[in-house]
C-alpha positions, 0 to 999 in steps of 0.5 A: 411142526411146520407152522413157521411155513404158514405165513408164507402160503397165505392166499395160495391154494393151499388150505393146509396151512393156516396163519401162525401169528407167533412165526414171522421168520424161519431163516436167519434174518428173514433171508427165505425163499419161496415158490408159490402156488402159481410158479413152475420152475424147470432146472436146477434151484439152488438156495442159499437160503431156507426155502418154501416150494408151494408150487411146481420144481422139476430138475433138482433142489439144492439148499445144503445149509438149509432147510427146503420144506415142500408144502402140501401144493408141492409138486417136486420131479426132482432131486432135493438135497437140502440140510433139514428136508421137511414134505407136505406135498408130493415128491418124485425123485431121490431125497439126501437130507443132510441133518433130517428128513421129514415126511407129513401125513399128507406127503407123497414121495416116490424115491430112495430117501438118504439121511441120518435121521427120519421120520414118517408120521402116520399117513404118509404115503413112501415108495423107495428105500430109506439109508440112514447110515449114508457114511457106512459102505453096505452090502448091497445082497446079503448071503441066504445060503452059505456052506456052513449055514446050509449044513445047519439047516439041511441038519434041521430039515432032516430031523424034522424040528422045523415041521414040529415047531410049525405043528406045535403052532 
């Protein structure tokens, strides 16, 4: 899945990406960007660009129009909002994924992700609330216990069909 990447970390310390002899470019005519290994950058990265963040962004990261993969040696304390988001690496902050959100058996991400399509694979390791339907005003609490709920229930508590279910276990 993010083998178009690995040309780009080659000769980091990232030895989760191998050589990819079939992807030379992933941006539109090989307009990319990348932070390596050895970068840290503080403040607000905003790319016209398809961007690869191998190193360290704390602040934001902005790529509306394109896709910003952080790869297994990212180290993100910030908000990324990009079209396509795709994690290897470790994020800390909220994730707005324009298009899709991406998260690799390898990625660690603490924060609330919002985007129309995600996907998770096996191992990934997620803390925070996902929004698909970022358009939609949602109901932030939804009722437990209402008057016209409640007599139904205290109806079945009463005759007892809860405990008979429960023993019929």
């Amino acid at each position: 899945m993010f083998s178009k990447y690995r040309k780009f970390i080659n000769g980091s310390d990232d030895t989760s990406l191998d050589t990819d002899n079939k992807a030379n470019n992933f941006g539109p005519a090989g307009q990319n960007a990348l932070v390596g290994v050895g970068v840290t950058i503080e403040g607000q990265v905003l790319s016209h660009e398809d961007i690869v963040i191998a190193g360290k962004v704390q602040g934001a990261l902005i790529a509306k129009n394109h896709h910003a993969h952080i790869a297994k040696s990212g180290v993100i304390t910030a908000d990324i909002t990009a079209k396509i988001i795709s994690i290897e690496g470790s994020v800390t902050g909220n994730i707005t994924g324009l298009e899709s959100v991406i998260l690799a058996a390898t990625s660690i991400v603490h924060g609330n992700i919002e985007c129309p399509r995600v996907s998770l694979e096996d191992g990934a390791k997620f803390k925070g609330s996902i929004e698909m339907n970022p358009g939609e005003p949602t109901q932030s609490v939804l009722p437990i216990f209402s008057a016209s709920n409640g007599k139904v229930r205290k109806s079945i508590i009463e005759s007892g069909q809860i405990g008979a279910k429960a023993s019929s276990l």
